[in-house]
Structure formats: structure tokens, C-alpha cells
N, C-alpha and C positions, 0 to 999 in steps of 0.2 A: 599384928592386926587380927581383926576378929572378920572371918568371912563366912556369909548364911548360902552353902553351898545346895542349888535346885538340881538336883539327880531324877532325870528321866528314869524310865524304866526300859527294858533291851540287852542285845548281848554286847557285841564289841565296842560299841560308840559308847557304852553303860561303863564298861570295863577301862575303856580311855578315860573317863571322866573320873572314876575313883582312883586312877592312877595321879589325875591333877589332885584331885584331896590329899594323897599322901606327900606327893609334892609340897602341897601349904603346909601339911605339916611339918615335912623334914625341914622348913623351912624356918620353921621358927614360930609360924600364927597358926591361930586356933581356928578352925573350922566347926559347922553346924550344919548336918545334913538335913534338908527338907528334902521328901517324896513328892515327888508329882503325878505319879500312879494314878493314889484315889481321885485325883482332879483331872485327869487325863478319861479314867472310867465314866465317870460323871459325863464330863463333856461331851464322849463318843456314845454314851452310850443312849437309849429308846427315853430319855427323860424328857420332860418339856419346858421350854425356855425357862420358867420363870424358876423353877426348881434349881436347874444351872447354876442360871444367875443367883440365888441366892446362897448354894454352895457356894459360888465363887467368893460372893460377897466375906461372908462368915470363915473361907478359907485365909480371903486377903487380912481380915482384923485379927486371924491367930498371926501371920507373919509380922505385921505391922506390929502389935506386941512383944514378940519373941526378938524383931531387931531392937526396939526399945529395950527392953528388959537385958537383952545381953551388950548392949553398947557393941551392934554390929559395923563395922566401915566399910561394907559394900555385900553386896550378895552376887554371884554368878552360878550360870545354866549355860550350857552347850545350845547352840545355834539360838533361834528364837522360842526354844520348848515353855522359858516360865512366861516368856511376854504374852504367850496364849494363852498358857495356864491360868494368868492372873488376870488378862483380858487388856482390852482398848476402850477408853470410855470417851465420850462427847456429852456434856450436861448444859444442858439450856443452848444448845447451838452451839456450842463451842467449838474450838481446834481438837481432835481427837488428843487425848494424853493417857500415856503407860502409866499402869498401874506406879512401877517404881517413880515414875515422877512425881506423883501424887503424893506419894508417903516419903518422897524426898529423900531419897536413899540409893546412891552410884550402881547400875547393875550394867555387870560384865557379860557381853554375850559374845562367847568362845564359839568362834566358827571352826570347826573339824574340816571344814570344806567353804568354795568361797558360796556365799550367800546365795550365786546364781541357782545350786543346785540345792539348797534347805528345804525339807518340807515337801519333798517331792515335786520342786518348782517352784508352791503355790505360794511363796515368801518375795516373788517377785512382784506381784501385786500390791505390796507395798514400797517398792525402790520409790525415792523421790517425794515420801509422805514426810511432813512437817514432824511426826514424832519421830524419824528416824535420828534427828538431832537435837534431840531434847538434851539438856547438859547431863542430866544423870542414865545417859545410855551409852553405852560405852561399848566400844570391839576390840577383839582382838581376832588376827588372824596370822597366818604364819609366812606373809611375803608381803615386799615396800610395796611389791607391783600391783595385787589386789587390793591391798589397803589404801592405795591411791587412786585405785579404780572406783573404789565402795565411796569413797569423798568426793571423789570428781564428778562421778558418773552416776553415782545408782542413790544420791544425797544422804549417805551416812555420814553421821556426828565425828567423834573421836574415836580415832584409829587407831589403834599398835599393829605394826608390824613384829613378831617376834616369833624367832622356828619353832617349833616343838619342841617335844624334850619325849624322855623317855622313863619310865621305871627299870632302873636296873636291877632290881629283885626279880619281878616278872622275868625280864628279860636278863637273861644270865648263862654264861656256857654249861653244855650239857654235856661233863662227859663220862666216858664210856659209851657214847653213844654211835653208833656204827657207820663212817664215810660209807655211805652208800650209792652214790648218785655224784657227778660231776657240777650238777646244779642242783638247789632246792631253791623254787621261785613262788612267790604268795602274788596270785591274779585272780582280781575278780569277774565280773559279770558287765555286761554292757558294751564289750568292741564289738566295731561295727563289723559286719562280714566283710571276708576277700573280694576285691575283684578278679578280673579275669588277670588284668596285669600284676595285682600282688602274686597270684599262683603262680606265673610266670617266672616273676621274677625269684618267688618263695628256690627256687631250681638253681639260682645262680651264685656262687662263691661269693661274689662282690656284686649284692643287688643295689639296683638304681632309686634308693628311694626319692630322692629328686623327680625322676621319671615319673613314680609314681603320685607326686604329690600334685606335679601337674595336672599328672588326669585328673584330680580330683577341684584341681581351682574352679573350673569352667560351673562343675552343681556347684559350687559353695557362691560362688558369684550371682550365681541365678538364682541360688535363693535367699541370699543379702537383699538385692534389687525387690523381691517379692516381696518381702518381711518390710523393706521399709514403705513402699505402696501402703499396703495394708496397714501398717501402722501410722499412716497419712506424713509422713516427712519423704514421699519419691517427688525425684526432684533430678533435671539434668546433673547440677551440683551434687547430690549422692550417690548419683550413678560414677561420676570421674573421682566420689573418696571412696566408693567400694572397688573399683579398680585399684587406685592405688595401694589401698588396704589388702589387698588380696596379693597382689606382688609383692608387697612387704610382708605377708606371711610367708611366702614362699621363698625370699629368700633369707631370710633371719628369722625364725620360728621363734627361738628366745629371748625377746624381747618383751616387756611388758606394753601392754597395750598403750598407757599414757603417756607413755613415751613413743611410739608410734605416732599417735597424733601430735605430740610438739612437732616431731619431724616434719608434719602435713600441716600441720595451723596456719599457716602463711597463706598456701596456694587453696586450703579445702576448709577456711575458718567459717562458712556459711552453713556447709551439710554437719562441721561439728558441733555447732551454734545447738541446728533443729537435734541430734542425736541427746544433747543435753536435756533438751524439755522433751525426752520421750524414753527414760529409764528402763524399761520394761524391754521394747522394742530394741535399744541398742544393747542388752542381755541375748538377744534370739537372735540379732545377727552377730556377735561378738564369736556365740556357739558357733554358727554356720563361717565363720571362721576361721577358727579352730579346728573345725569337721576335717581340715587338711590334715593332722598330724594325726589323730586319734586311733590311726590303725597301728599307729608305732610299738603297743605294747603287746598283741595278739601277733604282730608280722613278727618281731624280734625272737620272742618268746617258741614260735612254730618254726621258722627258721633255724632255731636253735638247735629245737628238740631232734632234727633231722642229723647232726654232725655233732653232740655228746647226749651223754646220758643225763637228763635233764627229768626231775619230779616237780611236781605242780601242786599246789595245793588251794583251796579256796573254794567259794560256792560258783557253782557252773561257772567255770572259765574256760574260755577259749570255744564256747560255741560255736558250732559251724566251721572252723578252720582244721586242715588237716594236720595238726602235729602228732607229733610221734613222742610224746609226752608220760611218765607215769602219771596217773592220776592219785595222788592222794585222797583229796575230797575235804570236806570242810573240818577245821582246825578250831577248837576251845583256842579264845584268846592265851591264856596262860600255859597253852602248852606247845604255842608257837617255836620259842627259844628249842624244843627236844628235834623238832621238824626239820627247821634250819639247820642244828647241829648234822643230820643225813648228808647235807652237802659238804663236797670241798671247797665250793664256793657257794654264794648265792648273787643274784643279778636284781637289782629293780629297775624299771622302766614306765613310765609313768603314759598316762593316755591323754595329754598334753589336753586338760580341759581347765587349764589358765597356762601362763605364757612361763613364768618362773616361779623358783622356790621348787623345795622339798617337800616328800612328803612323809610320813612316819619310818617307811620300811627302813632307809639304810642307816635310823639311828635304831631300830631293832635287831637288822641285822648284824651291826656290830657291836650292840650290847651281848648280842648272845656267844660273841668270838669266834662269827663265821667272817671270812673274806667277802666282803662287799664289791662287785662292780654293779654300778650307776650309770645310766645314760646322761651323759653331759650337762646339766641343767644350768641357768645364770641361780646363782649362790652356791652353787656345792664348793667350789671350793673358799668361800668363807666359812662352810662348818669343818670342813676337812681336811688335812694337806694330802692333796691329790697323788698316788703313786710311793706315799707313805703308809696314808690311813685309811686310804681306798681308792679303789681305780675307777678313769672312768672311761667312755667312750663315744663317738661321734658318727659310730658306723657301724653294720653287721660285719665288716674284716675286721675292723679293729678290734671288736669284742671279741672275735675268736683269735685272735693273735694273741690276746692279752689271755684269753682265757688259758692258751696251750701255753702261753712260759709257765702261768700260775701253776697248772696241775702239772707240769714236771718236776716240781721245786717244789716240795714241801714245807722244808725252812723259808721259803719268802713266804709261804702261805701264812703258816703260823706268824712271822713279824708282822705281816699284814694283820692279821685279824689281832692281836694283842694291842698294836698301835691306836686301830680302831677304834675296838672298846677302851684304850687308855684315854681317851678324848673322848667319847662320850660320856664315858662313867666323868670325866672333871667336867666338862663344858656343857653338857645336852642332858640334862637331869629334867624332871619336872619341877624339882625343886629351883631350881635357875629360874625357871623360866617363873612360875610363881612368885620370884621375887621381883621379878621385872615387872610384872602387872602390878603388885603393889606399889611402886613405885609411879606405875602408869596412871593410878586409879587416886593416889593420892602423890598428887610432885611434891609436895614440902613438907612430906614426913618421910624421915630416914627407917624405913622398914627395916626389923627385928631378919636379919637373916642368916643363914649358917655358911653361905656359899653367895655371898652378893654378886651379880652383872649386870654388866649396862644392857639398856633396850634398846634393839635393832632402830626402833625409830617410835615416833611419838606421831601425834596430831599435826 
């Protein structure tokens, strides 16, 4: 297949994206990169509307040519960069329509993250818009459970579920490179601060994070109940499904949300009724939801750093809390694999802002043939065999149980980490996963590929 690939311009999310181009490639189809830079300058930049608009115009009839001329079968861009790029039109009153509908041509929009958080938010503004499921827009994202949230909830078109994949060139073992640290962990920016009770418990061998999740229901409760006011769906009826919704976070945190509400449909089908006609609004309580878990990655991570020798790396991580952390500091995408290599293991732990699914680190961390442990997530062990190819866990004891066998044994260390990357390098490629969207994008053409697998799930 021939794909007309929109390349933003940036560092890491830049560098994800040309790792999917080489994906297409190794995969068999040919790729076309278009810039979005010059159209991204343009748009941000002191020019006035009509100038824009008519770069845009005169941008969109080079691509509209370029897919004709090269007989292209679809084009994709990371989150919604080209649908901005290329704009939103309405002509004579009309239903608003994407550019790509217009010139009649499937475009793929690869969410890196679920859609709640695209754009700095401001992508939320459109959940529930009639172009969101035009036939020629298409998603993918990398769990069943957002991709049936983005259909159910937030009125997106056709869905793929399908995990990530990785470059294992990029990512690859580094050695001669010196175990220096008991952990090397890649954290970014954005946990929320301690409270008084995390510090507390931050003290204790086997802390209560239960405990602490409780204290955290009563704000997230209250401002569910707020959020829906303001967004005119409060209602005694929301208030008894924000309860129940809150107690269900608290005790099964792993759970996709959609399925949460089948559980509820019966007794709370009225408040889930209004949640539907109000996309936006049920995104800001979904968060304030979630706000329960989100200390997970910043408590684990500092907790750690306190009982082994733990290095950190990433832009401002772990603000405000007290770890005992090396600091590395920010890392070139491509030179992650030499970072990771510093550890005898590395840990991912995610900041639970969707309910399941993975996210890049632990198929990089074991492309690069470090020991992986992962905090327990629903799908890890459909990419992994758990305790083979990597470890996981449910608790601050249990991660250091697991961590103290692992660093006394070097031979399990090493089967670990060779198993790892034996499965990633066959099963979690980009090249996989690239063949799965062509398959996604066209069902009744058998895609040209080197490494075929089935997709996680469809529409």
C-alpha cells in the first residue's frame, strides 16, 4: 500500500512518528512524507486570516494532487495535527467536513495518547461533532477500552484498538555499558504533589495505598458533582452514578470505563443517558475520576528511590516530592536504549490517566535488553508472559520482593531481559502494528507484508 505520511514537527512524539514510517516500510508499503511545519508557521504565526486561508487552500490542492499522482490508499498524522493543518470547512450552511472527506481519501489519526489529553485539551471541543465520524476518518489508539470509550462516549467514527510497537534499531542493547544503578526509570512531568498522608505513608515498608486512595475520593467526588452542574446534566440521578462511579474506582481501578457503566446501566441508565449528550463534560469528570490513581507513579518511583539505588531520567520529574533519586535529566529519544542499559533493571509505572492498556516504556525497555517490571495493568499480560518476559506487580512490597530476587541473580536477570526482547523484537515491531492498520484502513485488501498480525480489534 502506498501511505501519504503528515509529519508534525518536535522532539520525541516527532521521533515516534518516523519510527511508524519505518514500520511501513519494513513492512512492505511505500510511504510519502508531507511536512506540516510550513502550515503549522503560517497558521501560528502574525498573518491575517485571508493569507492563511489561502496558504491552506493552495497547500490542500498540492496534497490532493500528490495522492492522485501517486495512487495513495490513505494518509496519516499523529493525533489531530493534519485535520488542523488542513482545516474544517462548512460551505453554504453546511454540516462542517475534513478536509480529507472532501478530497475523498481514508485518513488515519494515530493517537500517541487518548484524545482527552491532544492539543493541550483543546481537541475536546470537538468530542461529539458530526465530522468526527465521517467514513474517511479513522483512529487508532492503543487499548479496546479507550477505543470504546472514543465510540461510545466522545462520538468517534472507526476505532482500532492496537498496542504500540517499537523500533528495535532505535531501541536496542547497549553493551559495555556500565550496571550502574539498581533501577533506571524514564518519568515525566505533571504528578500531582504528596499529601500529608502519602509522606506518611511514603515511611512505611508496606504502605496503604488503599488508604490513600480513599482520602482522595471525597475531592474527586466533589468535583464530579461540580463539573456535572456546570456542565447542566446535575441531577439527583448523577449524583447516586458519581457515587457509584467513585466506589468502583476505588475498588477495581483497572477496569475500563465502558465497562464500568454496563455494570451501572440498569440502576443509573438515566445520568448515563445525559453523560452521552454532554462529551466534553463527561472527559472532566472521567479525569476527576481518575485523579484517584494518578499519584501512583511519583509515590512508587520516591518510595523506591528511598530502599535501592534508583536513577531517573526525563524533563522535571518528580516535582515537589521528596525522593532520593539520581537525577539524570532529559534524554535524546535515540539515546534512551545507553540510559536504560545503567540499570540492572528498570520499572514502568504509569499515571493511570485511562483505566487499561500499555504504554511505550516496557516494549522499550525490553527492546533495549533491560529487565522490565511493570505495574500490573489489564493487557500486560496479553503482550507478555508475565514472570518469563517480564515482571509485574500490585504493590510497593511486592515490587521490592521481586526487585531483591531479581538483583541477587544475575542469570535470571539476563533470561529475563533476552526473553523480553525475544518478544518484542517478533510480536511488538512497528512494522506489526503498520500492518494491522492497513488491514484496518482497507478490510478486503490482503496488505503486502513481511511480518502479518491480526488486529487487536476493529470498529
Amino acid at each position: 500500500m502506498r501511505i501519504l505520511l503528515t509529519a508534525h514537527p518536535g522532539t520525541n512524539s516527532r521521533d515516534i512518528l518516523l519510527d511508524v514510517e519505518a514500520g511501513f516500510r519494513d513492512a512492505g508499503h511505500e510511504v510519502i512524507r508531507w511536512e506540516l511545519e510550513p502550515m503549522f508557521a503560517v497558521n501560528n504565526g502574525p498573518h491575517p486570516p485571508q493569507m492563511r486561508a489561502f496558504f491552506n487552500q493552495g497547500a490542500g490542492e498540492l496534497v490532493r494532487r500528490l495522492i492522485d499522482a501517486n495512487n495513495i490508499d490513505f494518509t496519516m498524522g499523529m493525533w489531530a495535527n493534519a485535520l488542523y493543518a488542513f482545516g474544517v470547512s462548512a460551505e453554504g450552511g453546511s454540516v462542517p467536513r475534513t478536509y480529507f472527506n472532501r478530497v475523498d481519501i481514508p485518513h488515519v489519526m494515530f493517537w500517541l495518547d487518548a484524545p482527552h489529553w491532544a492539543h493541550n485539551t483543546q481537541f475536546r471541543q470537538n468530542f461529539g461533532a458530526p465530522m468526527l465520524r465521517e467514513p474517511q476518518l479513522l483512529n487508532v489508539i492503543n487499548n479496546r477500552g479507550t477505543a470504546r470509550e472514543m465510540r461510545e462516549m466522545l462520538g468517534f467514527g472507526r476505532t482500532l484498538a492496537e498496542p504500540y510497537g517499537v523500533n528495535t534499531e532505535v531501541f536496542r542493547p547497549a553493551p559495555g555499558v556500565p550496571r550502574a544503578h539498581d533501577f533506571v526509570i524514564n518519568v515525566g512531568p505533571g504528578d500531582p504533589p504528596p499529601t500529608d498522608r502519602m509522606l506518611r505513608e511514603l515511611e512505611s515498608d508496606e504502605p496503604d495505598l488503599r488508604a490513600i486512595r480513599a482520602d482522595l475520593a471525597p475531592g474527586a467526588t466533589e468535583a464530579m458533582r461540580r463539573l456535572a452542574t456546570e456542565g447542566g446534566i446535575g441531577s439527583p440521578a448523577m449524583e447516586a452514578l458519581i457515587d457509584a462511579w467513585v466506589a468502583s474506582q476505588l475498588d477495581e481501578p483497572g477496569v475500563a470505563l465502558p465497562e464500568r457503566f454496563d455494570a451501572m446501566k440498569h440502576e443509573h441508565a438515566e445520568a448515563i443517558a445525559a453523560l452521552r449528550t454532554r462529551p466534553a463534560v463527561f472527559v472532566t469528570m472521567a479525569d476527576a475520576a481518575r485523579s484517584i490513581d494518578q499519584f501512583r507513579r511519583a509515590f512508587l518511583v520516591t518510595w523506591l528511590s528511598s530502599r535501592f539505588d534508583v536513577a531517573v531520567f526525563g524533563v522535571d520529574p518528580l516535582k515537589g516530592w521528596p525522593h532520593r533519586a539520581t537525577m539524570i535529566g532529559p534524554v535524546p529519544y535515540d539515546a534512551m536504549s545507553g540510559v536504560y542499559a545503567r540499570g540492572r533493571l528498570a520499572l514502568n509505572v504509569m499515571r493511570w490517566q485511562d483505566d487499561v492498556g500499555l504504554n511505550l516504556k516496557p516494549l522499550e525497555i525490553t527492546a533495549s535488553g533491560v529487565p522490565c517490571l511493570c505495574e500490573r495493568r489489564a493487557g500486560l499480560d496479553g503482550l507478555f508472559e508475565i514472570g518469563t518476559e517480564i515482571e509485574s506487580f500490585d504493590s510497593p512490597a511486592t515490587l521490592a520482593r521481586t526487585a531483591r530476587v531479581l538483583l541477587a541473580d544475575e542469570d535470571r536477570r539476563v533470561a529475563l531481559a533476552e526473553a523480553g526482547r525475544a518478544r518484542t523484537v517478533r510480536d511488538h515491531t512497528w512494522a506489526r502494528w503498520a500492518s494491522s492498520v492497513c488491514r484496518f484502513v482497507r478490510p478486503g485488501v490482503v496488505a503486502e507484508a513481511k511480518s502479518p498480525a491480526p488486529a487487536d480489534a476493529a470498529a
